[in-house]
C-alpha positions as CSV (number, residue, x, y, z in Angstrom):
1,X,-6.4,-30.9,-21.3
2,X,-5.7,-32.0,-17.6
3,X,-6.8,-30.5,-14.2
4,X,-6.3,-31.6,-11.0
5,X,-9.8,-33.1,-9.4
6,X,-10.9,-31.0,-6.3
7,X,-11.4,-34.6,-4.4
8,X,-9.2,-36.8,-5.0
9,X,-6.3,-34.8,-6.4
10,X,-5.6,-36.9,-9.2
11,X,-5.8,-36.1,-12.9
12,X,-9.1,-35.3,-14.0
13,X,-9.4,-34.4,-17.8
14,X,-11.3,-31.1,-18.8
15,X,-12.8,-31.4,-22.5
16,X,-11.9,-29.1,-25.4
17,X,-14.6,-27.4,-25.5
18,X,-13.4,-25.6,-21.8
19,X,-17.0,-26.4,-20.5
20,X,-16.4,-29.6,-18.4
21,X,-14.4,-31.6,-15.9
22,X,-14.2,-34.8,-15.1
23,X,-12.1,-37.3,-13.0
24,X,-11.6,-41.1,-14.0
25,X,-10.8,-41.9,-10.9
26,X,-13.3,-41.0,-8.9
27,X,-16.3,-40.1,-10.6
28,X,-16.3,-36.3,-10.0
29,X,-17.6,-34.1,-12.4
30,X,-18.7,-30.7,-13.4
31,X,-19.1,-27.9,-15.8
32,X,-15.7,-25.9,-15.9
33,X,-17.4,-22.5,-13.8
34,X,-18.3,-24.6,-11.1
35,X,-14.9,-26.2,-11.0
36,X,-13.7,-23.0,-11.0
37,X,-15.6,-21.9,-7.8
38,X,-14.4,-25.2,-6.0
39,X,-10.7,-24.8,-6.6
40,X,-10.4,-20.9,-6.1
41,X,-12.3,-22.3,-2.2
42,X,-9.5,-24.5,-1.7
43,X,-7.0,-21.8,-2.4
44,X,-9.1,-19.5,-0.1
45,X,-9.0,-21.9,2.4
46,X,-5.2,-23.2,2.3
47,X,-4.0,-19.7,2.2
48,X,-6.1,-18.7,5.8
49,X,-4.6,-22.3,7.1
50,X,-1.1,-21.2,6.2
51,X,1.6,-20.7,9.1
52,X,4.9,-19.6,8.0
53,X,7.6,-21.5,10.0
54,X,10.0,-19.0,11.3
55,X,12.1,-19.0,14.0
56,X,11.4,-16.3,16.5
57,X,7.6,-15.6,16.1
């Protein structure tokens, strides 16, 4: 199964067993709740940054 790798945003393939990720690429790698905790950050953090673009504000 594929995933997207928290560093270099490429592919990164997590194994069947659901327990761990790991990117080709660049070497990253961890076990799937700690990915877990690293992407739902990123989505924290790109939500706060998010500034709708609309005329008028």
């Amino acid at each position: 199964m594929d995933a997207r790798c928290p560093e270099c945003e490429k592919v990164a393939i997590l194994d069947d067993d659901v327990t761990n990720v790991k990117c080709p690429h660049c070497n990253f790698e961890a076990d799937y709740d700690t990915y877990l905790e690293i992407m739902k950050d990123q989505a924290i953090n790109m939500s706060s940054e998010y500034i709708p673009d609309r005329p008028g504000l």
